[in-house]
Kinemage of the C-alpha trace (Angstrom):
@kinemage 1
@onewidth
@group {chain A} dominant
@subgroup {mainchain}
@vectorlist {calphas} color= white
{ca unk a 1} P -20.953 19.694 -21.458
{ca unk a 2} L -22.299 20.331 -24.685
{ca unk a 3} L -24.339 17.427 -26.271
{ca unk a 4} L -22.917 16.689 -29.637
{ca unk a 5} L -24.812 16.079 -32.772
{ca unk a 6} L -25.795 12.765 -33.147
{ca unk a 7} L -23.982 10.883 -35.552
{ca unk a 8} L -21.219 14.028 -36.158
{ca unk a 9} L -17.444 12.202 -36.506
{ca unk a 10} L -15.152 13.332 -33.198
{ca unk a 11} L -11.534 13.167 -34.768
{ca unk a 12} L -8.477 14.990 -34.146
{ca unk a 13} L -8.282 17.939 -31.481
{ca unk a 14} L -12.023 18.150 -30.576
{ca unk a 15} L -11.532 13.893 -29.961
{ca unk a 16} L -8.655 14.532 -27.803
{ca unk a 17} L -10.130 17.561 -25.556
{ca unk a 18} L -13.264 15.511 -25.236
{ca unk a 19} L -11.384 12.381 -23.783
{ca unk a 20} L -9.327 14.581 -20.972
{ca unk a 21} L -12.627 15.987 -20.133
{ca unk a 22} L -14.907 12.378 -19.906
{ca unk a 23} L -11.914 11.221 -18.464
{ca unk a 24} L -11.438 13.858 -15.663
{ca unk a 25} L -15.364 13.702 -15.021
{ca unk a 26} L -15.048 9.730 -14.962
{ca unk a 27} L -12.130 9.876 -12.174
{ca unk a 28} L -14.822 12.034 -10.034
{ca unk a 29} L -16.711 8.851 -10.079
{ca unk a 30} L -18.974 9.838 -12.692
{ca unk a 31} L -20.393 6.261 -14.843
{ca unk a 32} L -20.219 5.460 -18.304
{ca unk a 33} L -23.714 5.632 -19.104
{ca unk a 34} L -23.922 9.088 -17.212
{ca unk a 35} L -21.149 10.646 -19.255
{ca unk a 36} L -22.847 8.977 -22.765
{ca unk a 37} L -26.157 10.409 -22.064
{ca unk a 38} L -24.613 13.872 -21.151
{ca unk a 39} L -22.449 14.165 -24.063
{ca unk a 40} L -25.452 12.721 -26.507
{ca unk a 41} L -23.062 9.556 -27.547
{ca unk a 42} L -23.667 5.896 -27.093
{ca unk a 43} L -22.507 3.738 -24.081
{ca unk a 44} L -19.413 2.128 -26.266
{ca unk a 45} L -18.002 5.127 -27.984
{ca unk a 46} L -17.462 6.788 -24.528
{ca unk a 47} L -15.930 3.347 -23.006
{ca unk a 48} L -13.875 2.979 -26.329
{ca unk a 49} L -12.502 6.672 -25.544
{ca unk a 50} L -12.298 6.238 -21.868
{ca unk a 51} L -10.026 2.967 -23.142
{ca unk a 52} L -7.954 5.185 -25.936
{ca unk a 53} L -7.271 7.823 -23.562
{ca unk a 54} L -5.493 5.312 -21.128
{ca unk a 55} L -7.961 5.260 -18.002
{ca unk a 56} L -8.094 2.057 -15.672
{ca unk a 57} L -11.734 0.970 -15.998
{ca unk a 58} L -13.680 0.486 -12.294
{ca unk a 59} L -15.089 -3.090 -11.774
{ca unk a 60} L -19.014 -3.445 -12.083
{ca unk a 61} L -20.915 -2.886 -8.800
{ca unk a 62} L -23.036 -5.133 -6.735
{ca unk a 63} L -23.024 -8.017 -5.306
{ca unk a 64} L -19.780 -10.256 -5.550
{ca unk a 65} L -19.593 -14.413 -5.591
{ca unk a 66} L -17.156 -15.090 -2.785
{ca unk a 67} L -16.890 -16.624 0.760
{ca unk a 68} L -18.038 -13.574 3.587
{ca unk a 69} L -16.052 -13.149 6.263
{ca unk a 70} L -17.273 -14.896 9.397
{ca unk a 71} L -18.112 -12.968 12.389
{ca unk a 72} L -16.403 -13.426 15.807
């Protein structure tokens, strides 16, 4: 992917193509912060357009507060 100029307004057509294809790359598990820094954009405008274009958001990794199941 092409980095884009920092600071250059994505709107219209060139906005919608680069969703599908964050989006399609994030659905190969692909994270957030590895699509921002390929595409030259900050953490939150490729989560805000991850959001716009309608994709279900994975949970955070690591370690999870809960009871572990007991071994037998």
């Amino acid at each position: 992917m092409a980095e884009l100029a920092k600071g250059v307004r994505v709107s219209g057509a060139e906005r919608d193509t680069l969703a599908a294809t964050l989006k399609a790359r994030y659905d190969k598990g692909e994270s957030i912060r590895a699509l921002a820094q390929s595409s030259g954009r900050s953490y939150g405008f490729v989560h805000r357009l991850l959001i716009e274009s309608g994709q279900a958001l994975r949970g955070r990794g690591g370690a999870t507060r809960g009871t572990r199941a007991k071994d037998t």
